[in-house]
DSSP file (Angstrom, degrees, kcal/mol; ACC not computed):
  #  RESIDUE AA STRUCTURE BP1 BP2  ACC     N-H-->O    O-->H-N    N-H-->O    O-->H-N    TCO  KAPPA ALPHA  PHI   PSI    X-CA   Y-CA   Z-CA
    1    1 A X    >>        0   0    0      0, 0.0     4,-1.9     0, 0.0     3,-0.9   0.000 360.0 360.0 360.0 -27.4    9.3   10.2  -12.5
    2    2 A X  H 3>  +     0   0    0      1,-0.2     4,-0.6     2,-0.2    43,-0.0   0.306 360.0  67.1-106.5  28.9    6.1    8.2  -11.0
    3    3 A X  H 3> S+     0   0    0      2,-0.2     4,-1.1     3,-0.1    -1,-0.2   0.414 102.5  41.3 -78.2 -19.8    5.2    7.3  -14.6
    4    4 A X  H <> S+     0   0    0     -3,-0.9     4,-3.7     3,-0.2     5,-0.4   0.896 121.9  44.9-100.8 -55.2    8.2    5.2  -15.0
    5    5 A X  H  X S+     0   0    0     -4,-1.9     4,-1.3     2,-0.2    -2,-0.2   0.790 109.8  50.2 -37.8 -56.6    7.5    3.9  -11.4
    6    6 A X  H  X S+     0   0    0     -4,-0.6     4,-4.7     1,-0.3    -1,-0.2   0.838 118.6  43.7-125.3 -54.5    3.7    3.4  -11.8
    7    7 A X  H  X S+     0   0    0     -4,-1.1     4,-1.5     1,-0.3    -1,-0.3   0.892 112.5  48.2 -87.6 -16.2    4.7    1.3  -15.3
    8    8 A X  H  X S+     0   0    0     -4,-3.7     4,-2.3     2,-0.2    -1,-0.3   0.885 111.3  55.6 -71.7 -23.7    7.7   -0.7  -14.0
    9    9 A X  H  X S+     0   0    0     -4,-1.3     4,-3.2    -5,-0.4    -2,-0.2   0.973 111.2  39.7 -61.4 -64.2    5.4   -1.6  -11.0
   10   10 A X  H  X S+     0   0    0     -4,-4.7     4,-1.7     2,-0.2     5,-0.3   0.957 110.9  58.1 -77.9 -42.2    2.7   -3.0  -13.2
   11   11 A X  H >X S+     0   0    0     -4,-1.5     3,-1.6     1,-0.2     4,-1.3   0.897 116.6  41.9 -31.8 -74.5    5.4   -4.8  -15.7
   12   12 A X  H 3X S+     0   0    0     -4,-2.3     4,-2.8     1,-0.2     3,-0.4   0.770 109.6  50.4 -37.0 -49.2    6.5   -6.5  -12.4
   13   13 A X  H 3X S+     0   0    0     -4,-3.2     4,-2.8     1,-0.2    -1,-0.2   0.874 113.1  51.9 -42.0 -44.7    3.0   -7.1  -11.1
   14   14 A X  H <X S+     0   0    0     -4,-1.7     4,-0.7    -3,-1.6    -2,-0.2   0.548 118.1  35.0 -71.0 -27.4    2.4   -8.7  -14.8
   15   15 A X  H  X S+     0   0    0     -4,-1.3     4,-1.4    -3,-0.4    -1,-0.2   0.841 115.5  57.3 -85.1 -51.5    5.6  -11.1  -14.5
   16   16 A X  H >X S+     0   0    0     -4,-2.8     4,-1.8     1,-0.2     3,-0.6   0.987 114.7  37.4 -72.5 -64.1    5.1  -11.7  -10.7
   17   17 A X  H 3X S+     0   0    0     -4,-2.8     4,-1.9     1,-0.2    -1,-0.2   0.731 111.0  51.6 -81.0  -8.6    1.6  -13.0  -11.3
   18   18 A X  H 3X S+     0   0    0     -4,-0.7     4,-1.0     2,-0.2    -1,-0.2   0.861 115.3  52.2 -70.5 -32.3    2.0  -15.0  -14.7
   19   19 A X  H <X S+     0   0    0     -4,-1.4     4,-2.4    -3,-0.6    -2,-0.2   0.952 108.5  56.4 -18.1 -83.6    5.2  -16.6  -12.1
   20   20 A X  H  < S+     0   0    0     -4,-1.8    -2,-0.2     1,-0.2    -1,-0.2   0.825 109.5  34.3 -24.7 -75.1    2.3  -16.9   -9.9
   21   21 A X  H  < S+     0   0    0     -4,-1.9    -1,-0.2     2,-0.1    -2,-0.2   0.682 115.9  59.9 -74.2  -4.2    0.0  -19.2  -12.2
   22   22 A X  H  < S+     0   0    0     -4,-1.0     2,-0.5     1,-0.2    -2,-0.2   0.908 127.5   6.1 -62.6 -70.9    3.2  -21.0  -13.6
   23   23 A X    ><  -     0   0    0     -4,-2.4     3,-4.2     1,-0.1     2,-0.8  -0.819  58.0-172.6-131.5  87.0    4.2  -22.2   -9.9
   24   24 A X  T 3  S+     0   0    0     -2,-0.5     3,-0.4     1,-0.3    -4,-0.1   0.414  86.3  67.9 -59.7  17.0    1.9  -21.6   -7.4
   25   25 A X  T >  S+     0   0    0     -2,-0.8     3,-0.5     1,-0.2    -1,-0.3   0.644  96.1  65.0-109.2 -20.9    4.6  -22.9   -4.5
   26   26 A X  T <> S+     0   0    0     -3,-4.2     4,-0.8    -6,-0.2    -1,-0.2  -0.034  73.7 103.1-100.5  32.0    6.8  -19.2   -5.7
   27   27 A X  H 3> S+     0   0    0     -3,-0.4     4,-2.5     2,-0.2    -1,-0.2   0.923  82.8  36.6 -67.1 -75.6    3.8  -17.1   -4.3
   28   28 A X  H <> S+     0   0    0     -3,-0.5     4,-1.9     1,-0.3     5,-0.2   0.908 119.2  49.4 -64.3 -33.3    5.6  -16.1   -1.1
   29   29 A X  H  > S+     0   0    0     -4,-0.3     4,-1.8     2,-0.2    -1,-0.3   0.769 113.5  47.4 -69.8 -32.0    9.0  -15.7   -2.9
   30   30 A X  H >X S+     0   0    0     -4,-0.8     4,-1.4     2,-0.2     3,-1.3   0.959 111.5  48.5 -76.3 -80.4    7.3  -13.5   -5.7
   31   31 A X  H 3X S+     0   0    0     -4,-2.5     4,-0.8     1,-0.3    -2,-0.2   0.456 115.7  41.7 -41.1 -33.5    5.5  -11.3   -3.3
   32   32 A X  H 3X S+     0   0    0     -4,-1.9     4,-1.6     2,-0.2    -1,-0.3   0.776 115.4  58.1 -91.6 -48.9    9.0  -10.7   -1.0
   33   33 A X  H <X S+     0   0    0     -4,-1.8     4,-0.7    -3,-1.3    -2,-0.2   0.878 109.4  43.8 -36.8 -53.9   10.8  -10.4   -4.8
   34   34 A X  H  X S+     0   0    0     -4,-1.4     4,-2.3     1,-0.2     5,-0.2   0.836 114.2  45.2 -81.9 -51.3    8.5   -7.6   -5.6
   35   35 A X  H  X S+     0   0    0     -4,-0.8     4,-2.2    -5,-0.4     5,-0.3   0.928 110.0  54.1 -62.9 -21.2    8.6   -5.6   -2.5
   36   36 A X  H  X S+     0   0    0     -4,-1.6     4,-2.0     2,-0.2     5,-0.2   0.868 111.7  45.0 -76.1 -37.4   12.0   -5.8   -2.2
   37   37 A X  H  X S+     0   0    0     -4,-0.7     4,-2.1    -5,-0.2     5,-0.3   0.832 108.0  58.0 -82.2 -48.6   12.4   -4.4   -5.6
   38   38 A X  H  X S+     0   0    0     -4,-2.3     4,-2.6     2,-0.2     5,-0.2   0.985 111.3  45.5 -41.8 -56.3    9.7   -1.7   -5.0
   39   39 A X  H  X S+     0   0    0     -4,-2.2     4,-4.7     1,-0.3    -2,-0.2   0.937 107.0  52.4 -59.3 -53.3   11.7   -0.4   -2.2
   40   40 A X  H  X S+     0   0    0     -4,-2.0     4,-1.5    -5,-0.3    -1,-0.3   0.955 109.6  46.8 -53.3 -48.2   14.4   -0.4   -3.5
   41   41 A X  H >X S+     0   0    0     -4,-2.1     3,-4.0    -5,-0.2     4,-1.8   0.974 111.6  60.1 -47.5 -69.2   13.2    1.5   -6.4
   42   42 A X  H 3X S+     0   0    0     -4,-2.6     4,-2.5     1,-0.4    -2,-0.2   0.857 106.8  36.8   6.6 -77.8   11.6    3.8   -3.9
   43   43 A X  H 3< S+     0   0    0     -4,-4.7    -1,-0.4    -5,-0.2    -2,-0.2   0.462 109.6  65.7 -90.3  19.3   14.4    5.1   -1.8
   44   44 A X  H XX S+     0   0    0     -3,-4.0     4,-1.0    -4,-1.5     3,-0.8   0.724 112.2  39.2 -74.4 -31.0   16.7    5.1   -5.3
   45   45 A X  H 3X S+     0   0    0     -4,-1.8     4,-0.9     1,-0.2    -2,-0.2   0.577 108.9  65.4 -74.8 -25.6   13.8    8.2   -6.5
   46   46 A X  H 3< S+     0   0    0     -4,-2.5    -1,-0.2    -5,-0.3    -3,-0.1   0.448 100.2  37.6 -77.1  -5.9   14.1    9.1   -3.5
   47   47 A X  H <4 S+     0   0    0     -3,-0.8    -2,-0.2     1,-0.1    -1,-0.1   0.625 116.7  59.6-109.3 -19.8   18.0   10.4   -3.4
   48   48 A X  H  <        0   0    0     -4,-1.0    -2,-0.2     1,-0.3    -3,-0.1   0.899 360.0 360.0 -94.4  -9.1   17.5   11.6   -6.7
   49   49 A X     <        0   0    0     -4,-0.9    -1,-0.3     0, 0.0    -3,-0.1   0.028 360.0 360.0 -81.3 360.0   14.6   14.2   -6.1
């Protein structure tokens, strides 16, 4: 299970920063996107373990 985490994390990192060099003004909005999504991920691995 923190293989699948580890590589959706970096997909996202990889999206969130090309995002990033499109339109540098989505910075804060990427950065809030991605945690939000982390967490979420997070406590879903977490009810199932």
């Amino acid at each position: 299970m923190p293989t699948i985490v580890l590589t959706i994390s970096a997909v996202l990192a990889i999206i969130i920063g090309i995002l990033i060099l499109i339109w540098p003004k989505l910075i804060r909005l990427a950065i809030g996107f991605y945690l939000i999504l982390f967490g979420i991920l997070q406590l879903f691995l977490d009810k199932l373990g």
